[in-house]
FIKOLZA-1660 file (N, C-alpha, C; in steps of 0.1 Angstrom, whole numbers, plus 5000, padded with zeros to 4 digits):
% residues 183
   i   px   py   pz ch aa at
   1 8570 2200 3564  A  X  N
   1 8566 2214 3566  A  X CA
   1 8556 2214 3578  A  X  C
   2 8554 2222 3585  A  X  N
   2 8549 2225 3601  A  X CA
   2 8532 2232 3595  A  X  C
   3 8527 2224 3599  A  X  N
   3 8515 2238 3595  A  X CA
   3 8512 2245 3607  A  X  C
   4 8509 2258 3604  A  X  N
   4 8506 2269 3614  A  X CA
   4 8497 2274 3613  A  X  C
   5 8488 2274 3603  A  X  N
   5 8476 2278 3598  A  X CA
   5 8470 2268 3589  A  X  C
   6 8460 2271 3590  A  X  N
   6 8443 2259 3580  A  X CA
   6 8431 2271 3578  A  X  C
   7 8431 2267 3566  A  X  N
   7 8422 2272 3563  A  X CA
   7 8408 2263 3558  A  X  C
   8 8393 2265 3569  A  X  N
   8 8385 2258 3565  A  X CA
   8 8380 2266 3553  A  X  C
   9 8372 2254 3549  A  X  N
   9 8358 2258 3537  A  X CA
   9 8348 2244 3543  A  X  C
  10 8333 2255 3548  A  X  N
  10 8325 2247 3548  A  X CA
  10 8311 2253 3549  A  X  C
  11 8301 2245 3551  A  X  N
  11 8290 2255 3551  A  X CA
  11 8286 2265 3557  A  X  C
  12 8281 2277 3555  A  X  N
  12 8274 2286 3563  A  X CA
  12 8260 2280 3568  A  X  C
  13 8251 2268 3565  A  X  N
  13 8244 2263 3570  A  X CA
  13 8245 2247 3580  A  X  C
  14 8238 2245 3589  A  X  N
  14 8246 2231 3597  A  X CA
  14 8238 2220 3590  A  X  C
  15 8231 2219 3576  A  X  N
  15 8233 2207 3573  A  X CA
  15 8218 2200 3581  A  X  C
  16 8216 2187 3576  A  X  N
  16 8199 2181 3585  A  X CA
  16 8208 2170 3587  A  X  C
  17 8219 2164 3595  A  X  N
  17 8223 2155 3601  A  X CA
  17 8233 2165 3616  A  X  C
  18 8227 2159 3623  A  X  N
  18 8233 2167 3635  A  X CA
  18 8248 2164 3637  A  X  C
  19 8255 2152 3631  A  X  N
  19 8270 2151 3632  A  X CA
  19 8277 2162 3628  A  X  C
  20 8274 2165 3615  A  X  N
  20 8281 2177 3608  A  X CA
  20 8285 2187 3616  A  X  C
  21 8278 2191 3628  A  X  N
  21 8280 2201 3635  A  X CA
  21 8290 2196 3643  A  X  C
  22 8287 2184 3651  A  X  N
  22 8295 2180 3660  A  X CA
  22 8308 2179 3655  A  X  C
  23 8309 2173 3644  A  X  N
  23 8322 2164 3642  A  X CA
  23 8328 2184 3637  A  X  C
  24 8323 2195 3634  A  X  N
  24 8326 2209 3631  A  X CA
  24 8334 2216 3643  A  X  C
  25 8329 2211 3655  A  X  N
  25 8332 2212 3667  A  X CA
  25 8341 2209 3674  A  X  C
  26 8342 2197 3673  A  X  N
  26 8356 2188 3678  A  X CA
  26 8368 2193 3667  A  X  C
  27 8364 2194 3658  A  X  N
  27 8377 2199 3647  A  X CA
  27 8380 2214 3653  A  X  C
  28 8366 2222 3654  A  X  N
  28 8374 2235 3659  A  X CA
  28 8383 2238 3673  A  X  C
  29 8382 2230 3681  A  X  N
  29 8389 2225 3692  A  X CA
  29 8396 2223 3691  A  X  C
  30 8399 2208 3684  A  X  N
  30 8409 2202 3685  A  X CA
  30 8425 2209 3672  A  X  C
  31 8419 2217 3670  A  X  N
  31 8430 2227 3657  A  X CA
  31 8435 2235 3669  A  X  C
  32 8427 2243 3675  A  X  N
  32 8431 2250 3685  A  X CA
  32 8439 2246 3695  A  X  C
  33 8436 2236 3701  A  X  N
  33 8447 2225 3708  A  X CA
  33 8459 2228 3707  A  X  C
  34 8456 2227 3693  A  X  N
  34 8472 2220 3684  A  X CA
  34 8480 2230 3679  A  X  C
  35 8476 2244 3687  A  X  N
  35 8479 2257 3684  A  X CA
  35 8483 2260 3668  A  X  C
  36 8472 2257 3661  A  X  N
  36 8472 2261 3649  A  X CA
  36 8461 2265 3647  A  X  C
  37 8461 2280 3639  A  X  N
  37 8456 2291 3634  A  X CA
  37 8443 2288 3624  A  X  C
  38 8432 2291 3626  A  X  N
  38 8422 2291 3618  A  X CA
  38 8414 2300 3609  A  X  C
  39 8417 2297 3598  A  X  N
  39 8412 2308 3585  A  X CA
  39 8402 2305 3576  A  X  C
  40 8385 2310 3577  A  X  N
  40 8377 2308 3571  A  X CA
  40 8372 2319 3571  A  X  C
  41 8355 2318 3562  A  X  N
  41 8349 2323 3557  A  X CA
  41 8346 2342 3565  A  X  C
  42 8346 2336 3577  A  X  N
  42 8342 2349 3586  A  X CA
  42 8326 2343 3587  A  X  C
  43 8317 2342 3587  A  X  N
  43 8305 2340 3590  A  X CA
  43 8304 2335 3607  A  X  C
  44 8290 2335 3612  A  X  N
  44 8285 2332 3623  A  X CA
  44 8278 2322 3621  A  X  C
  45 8272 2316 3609  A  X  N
  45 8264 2309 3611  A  X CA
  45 8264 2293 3606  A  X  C
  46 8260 2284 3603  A  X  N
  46 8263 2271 3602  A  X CA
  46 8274 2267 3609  A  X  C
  47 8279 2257 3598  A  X  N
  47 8291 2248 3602  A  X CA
  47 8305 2257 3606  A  X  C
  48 8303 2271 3597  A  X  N
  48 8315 2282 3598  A  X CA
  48 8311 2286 3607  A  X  C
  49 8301 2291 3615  A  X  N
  49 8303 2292 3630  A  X CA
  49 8310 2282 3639  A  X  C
  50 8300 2273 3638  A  X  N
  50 8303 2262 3651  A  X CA
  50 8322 2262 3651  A  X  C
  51 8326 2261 3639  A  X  N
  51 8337 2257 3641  A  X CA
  51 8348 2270 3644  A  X  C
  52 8345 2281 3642  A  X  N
  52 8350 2294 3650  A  X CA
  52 8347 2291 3664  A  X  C
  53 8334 2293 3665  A  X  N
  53 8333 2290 3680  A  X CA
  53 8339 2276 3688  A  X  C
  54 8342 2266 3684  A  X  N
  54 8346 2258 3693  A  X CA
  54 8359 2261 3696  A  X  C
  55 8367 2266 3681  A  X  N
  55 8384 2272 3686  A  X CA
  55 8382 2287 3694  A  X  C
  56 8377 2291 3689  A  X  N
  56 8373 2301 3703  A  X CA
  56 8373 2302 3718  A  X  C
  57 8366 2289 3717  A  X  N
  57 8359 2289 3736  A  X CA
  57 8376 2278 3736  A  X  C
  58 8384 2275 3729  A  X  N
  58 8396 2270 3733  A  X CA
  58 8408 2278 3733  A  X  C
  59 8405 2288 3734  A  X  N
  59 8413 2303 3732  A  X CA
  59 8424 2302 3721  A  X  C
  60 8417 2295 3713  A  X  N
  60 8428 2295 3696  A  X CA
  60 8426 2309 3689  A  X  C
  61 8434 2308 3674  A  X  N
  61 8432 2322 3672  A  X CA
  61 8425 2320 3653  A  X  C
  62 8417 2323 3653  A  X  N
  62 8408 2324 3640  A  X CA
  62 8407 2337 3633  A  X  C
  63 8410 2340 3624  A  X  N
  63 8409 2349 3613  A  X CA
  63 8394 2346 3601  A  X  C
  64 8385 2359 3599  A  X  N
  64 8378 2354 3592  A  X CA
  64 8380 2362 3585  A  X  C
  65 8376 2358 3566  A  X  N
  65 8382 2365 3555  A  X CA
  65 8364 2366 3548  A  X  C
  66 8360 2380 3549  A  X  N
  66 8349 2379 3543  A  X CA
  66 8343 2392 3533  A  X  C
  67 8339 2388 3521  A  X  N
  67 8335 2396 3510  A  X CA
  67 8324 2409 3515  A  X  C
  68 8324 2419 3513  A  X  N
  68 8313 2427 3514  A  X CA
  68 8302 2424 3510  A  X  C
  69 8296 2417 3499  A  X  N
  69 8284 2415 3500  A  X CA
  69 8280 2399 3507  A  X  C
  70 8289 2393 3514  A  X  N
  70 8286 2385 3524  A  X CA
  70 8281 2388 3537  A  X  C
  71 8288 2396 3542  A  X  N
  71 8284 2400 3555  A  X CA
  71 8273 2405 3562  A  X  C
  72 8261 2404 3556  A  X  N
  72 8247 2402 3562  A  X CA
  72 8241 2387 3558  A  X  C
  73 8247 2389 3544  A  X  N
  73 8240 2372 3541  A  X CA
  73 8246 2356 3553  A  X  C
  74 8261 2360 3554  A  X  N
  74 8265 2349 3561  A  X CA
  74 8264 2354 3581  A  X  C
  75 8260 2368 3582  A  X  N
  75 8264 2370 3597  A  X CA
  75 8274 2375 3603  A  X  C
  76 8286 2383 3597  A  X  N
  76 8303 2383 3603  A  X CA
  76 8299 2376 3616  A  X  C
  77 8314 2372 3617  A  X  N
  77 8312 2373 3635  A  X CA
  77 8322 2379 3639  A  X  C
  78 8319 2384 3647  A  X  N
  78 8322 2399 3651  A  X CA
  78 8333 2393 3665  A  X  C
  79 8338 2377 3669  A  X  N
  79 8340 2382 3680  A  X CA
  79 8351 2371 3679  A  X  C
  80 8360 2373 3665  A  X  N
  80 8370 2363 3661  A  X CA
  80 8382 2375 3666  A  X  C
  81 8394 2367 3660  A  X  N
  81 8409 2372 3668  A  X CA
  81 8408 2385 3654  A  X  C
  82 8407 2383 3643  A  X  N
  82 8407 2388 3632  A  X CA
  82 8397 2387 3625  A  X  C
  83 8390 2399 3618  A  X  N
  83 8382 2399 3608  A  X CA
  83 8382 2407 3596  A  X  C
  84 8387 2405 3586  A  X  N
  84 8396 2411 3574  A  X CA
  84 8378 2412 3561  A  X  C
  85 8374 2421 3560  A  X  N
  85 8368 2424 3547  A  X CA
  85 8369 2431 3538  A  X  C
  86 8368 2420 3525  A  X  N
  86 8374 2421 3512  A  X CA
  86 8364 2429 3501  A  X  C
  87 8367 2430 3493  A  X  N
  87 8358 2438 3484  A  X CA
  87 8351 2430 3474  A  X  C
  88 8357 2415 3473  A  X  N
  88 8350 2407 3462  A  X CA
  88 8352 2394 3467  A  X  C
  89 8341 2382 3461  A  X  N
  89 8349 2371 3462  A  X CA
  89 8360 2365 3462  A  X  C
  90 8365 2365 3444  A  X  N
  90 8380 2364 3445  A  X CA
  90 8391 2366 3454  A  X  C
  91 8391 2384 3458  A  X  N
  91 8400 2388 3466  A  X CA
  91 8401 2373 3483  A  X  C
  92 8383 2379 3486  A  X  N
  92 8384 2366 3494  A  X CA
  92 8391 2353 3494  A  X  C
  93 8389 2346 3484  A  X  N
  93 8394 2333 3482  A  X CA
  93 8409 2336 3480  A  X  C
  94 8414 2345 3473  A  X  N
  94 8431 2345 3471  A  X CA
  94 8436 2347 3486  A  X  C
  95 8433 2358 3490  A  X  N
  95 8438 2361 3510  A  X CA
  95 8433 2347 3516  A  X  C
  96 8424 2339 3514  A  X  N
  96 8424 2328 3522  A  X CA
  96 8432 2315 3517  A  X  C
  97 8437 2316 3504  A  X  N
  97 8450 2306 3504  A  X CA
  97 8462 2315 3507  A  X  C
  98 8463 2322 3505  A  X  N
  98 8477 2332 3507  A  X CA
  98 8477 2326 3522  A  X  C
  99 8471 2331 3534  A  X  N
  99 8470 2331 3546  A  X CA
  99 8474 2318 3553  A  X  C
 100 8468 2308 3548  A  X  N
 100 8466 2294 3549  A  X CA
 100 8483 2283 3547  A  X  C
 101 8490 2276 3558  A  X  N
 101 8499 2265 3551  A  X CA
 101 8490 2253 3545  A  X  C
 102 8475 2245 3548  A  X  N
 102 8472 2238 3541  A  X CA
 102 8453 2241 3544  A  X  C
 103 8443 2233 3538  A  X  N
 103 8433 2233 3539  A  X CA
 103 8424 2224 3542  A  X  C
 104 8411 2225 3550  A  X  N
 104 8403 2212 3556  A  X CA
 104 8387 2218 3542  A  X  C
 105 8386 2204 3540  A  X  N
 105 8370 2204 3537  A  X CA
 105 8364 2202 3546  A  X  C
 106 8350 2210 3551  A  X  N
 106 8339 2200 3555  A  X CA
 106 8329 2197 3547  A  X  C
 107 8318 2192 3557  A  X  N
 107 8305 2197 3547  A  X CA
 107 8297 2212 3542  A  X  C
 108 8295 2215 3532  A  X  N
 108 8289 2222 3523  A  X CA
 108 8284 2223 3511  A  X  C
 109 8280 2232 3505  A  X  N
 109 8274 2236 3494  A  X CA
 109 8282 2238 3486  A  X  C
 110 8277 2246 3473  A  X  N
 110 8283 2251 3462  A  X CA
 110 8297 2256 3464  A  X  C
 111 8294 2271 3470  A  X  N
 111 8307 2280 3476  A  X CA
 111 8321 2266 3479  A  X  C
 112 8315 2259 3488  A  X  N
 112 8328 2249 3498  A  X CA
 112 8332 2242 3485  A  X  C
 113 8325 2236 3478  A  X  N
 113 8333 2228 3462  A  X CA
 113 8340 2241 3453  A  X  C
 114 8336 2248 3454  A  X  N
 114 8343 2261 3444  A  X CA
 114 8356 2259 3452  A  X  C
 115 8355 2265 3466  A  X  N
 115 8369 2269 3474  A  X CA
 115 8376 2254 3471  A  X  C
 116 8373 2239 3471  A  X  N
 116 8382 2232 3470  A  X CA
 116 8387 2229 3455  A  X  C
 117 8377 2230 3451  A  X  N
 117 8384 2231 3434  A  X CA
 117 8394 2236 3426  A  X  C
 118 8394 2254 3436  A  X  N
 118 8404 2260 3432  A  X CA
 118 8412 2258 3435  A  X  C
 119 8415 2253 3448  A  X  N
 119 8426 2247 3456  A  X CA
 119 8434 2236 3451  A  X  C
 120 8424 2226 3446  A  X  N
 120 8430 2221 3437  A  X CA
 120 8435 2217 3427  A  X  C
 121 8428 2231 3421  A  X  N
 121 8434 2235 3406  A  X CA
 121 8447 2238 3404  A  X  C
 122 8446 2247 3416  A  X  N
 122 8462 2256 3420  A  X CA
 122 8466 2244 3423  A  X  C
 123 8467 2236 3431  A  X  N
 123 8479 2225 3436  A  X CA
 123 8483 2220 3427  A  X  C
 124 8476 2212 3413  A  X  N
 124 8479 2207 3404  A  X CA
 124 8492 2215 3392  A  X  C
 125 8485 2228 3395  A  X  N
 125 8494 2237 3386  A  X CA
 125 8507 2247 3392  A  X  C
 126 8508 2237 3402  A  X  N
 126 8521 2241 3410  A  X CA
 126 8523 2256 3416  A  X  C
 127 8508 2264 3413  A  X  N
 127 8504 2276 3421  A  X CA
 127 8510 2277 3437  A  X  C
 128 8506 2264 3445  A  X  N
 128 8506 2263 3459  A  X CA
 128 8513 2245 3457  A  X  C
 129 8513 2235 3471  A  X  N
 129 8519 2228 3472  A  X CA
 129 8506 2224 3484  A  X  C
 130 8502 2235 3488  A  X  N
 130 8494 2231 3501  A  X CA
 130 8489 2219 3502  A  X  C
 131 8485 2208 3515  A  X  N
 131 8475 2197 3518  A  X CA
 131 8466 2204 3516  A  X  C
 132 8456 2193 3514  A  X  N
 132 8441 2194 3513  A  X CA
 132 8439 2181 3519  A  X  C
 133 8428 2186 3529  A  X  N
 133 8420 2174 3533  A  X CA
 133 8406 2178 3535  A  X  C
 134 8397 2164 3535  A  X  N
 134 8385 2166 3535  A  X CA
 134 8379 2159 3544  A  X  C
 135 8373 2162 3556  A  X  N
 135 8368 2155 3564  A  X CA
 135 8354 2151 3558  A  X  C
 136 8351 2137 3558  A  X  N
 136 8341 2130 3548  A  X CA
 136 8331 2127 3561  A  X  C
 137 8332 2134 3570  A  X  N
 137 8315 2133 3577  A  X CA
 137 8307 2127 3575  A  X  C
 138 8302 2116 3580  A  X  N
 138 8290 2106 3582  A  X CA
 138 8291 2102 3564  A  X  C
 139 8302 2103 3559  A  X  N
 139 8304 2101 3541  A  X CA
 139 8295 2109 3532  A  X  C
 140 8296 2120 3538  A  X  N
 140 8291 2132 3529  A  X CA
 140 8300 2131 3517  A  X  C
 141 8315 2131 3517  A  X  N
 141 8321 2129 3501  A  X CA
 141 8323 2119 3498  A  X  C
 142 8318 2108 3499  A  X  N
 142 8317 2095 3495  A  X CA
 142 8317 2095 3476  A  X  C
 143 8305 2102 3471  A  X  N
 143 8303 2101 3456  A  X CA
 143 8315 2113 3449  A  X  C
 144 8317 2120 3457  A  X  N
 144 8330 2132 3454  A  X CA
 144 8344 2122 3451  A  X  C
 145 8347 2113 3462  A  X  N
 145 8358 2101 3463  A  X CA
 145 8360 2093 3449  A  X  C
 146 8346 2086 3445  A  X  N
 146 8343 2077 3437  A  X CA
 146 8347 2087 3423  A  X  C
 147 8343 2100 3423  A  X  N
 147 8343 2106 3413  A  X CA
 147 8353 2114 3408  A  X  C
 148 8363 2114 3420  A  X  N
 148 8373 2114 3417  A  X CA
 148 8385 2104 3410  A  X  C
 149 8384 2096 3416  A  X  N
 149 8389 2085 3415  A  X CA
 149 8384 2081 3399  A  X  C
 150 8372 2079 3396  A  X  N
 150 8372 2079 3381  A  X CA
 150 8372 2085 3371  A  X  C
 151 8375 2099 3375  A  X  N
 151 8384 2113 3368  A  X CA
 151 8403 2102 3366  A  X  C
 152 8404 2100 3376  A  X  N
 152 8420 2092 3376  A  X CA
 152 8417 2082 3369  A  X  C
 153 8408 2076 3369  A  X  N
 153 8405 2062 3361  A  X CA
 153 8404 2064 3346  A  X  C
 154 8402 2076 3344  A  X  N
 154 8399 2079 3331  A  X CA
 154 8404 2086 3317  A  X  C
 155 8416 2087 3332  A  X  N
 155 8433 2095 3322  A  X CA
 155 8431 2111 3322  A  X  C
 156 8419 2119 3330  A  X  N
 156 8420 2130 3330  A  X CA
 156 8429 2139 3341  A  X  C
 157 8431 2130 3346  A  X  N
 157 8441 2135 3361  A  X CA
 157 8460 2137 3360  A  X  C
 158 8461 2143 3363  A  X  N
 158 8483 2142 3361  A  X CA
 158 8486 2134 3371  A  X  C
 159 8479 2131 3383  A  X  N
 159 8487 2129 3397  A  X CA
 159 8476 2117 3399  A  X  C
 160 8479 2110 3412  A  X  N
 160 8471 2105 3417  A  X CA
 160 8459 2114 3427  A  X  C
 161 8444 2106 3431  A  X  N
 161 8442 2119 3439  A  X CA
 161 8444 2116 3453  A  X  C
 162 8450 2105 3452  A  X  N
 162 8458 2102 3470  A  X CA
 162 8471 2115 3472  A  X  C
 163 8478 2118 3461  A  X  N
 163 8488 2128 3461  A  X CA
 163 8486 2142 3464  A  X  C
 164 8468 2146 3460  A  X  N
 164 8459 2161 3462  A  X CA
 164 8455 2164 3474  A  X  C
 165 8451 2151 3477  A  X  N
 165 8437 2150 3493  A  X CA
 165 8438 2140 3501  A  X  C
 166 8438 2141 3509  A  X  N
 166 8436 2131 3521  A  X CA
 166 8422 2133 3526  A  X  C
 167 8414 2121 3529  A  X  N
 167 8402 2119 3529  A  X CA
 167 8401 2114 3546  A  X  C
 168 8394 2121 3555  A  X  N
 168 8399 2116 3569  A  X CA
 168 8383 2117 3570  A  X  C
 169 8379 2106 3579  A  X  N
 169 8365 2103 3582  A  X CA
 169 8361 2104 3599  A  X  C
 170 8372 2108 3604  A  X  N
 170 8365 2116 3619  A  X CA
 170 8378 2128 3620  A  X  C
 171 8371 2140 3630  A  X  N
 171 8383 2149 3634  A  X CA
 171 8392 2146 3635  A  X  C
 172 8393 2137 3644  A  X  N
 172 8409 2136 3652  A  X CA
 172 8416 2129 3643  A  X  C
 173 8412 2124 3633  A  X  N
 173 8417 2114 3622  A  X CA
 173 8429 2128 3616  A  X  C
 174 8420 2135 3614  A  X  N
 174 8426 2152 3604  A  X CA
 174 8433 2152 3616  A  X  C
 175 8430 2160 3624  A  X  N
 175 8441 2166 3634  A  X CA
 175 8451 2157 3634  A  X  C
 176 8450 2143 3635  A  X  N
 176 8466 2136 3635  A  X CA
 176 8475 2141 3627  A  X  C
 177 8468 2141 3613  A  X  N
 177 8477 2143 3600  A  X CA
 177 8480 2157 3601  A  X  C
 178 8477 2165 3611  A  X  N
 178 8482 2180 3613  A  X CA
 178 8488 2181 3622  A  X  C
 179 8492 2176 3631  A  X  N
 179 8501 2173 3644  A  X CA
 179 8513 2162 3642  A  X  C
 180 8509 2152 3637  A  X  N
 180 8524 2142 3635  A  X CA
 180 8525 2137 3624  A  X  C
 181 8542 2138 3625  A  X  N
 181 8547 2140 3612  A  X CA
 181 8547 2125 3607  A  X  C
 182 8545 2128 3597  A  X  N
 182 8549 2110 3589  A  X CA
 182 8532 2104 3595  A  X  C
 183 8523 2111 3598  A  X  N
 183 8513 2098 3598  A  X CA
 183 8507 2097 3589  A  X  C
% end
């Protein structure tokens, strides 16, 4: 299957390691490149900025999906291809897998583990089929990996979690697995 769209989940703040942003950067670029479509939170600020903005300034096309009572707390940004506001969380999160053929982690907070959880709750329960990947940034999910993996170690899991997520530890690692087939 071809992806045409990604949907990130990542922080609205950039985090106290200055990679986070960078490597936010080169991923927003480099998706854009790859003429595939970027679907996130709608915010201006943190890591969900930077990474609108870098597919931006590469003339890609970003859609942001954001809740009404988000939109002072996170900033909209006002100067995406699309900016779609929802009436609730939920709504948000469902329009942003609906929209989406697969999804990137970065780094974040609470909100970013919720959006991947459900994602791959739904995957598990044959809701969606979508990728999931997680760009593990300077090994920001390092203890998320381990704890995964001992969720599988421990007979709670149906699948393996090599079968849910791909765990890629620089951009262009992810962008491979979104551009060529079989890598």
């Amino acid at each position: 299957m071809s992806i045409r769209s990604i949907a990130v989940f990542c922080g609205s703040k950039p985090g106290l390691h200055p990679r986070y942003m960078q490597d936010a950067i080169q991923l927003g670029a480099g998706i854009a490149r790859a003429n595939i479509n970027i679907i996130y939170g709608g915010g201006n600020k943190g890591i969900m900025g930077a990474i609108a903005n870098a597919a931006l300034a590469e003339n890609g096309t970003v859609t942001g999906v954001i809740p009404e009572i988000l939109v002072e707390w996170e900033q909209q940004h006002n100067g995406l291809t699309k900016l779609i506001v929802t009436g609730t969380m939920h709504q948000r999160k469902k329009l942003l897998y609906e929209l989406c053929d697969a999804a990137a982690i970065l780094p974040g907070g609470y909100g970013t583990l919720d959006e991947l959880f459900e994602m791959l709750t739904w995957n598990q329960l044959n809701i969606h089929r979508k990728k999931i990947f997680i760009l593990n940034t300077n090994g920001y999910y390092d203890h998320l990996h381990q704890h995964l993996e001992k969720m599988e170690a421990e007979g709670f899991l149906y699948t393996d979690v090599e079968n849910r997520i791909l765990f890629c530890n620089t951009p262009q690692q992810l962008i491979d697995h979104l551009i060529l087939p079989g890598y």
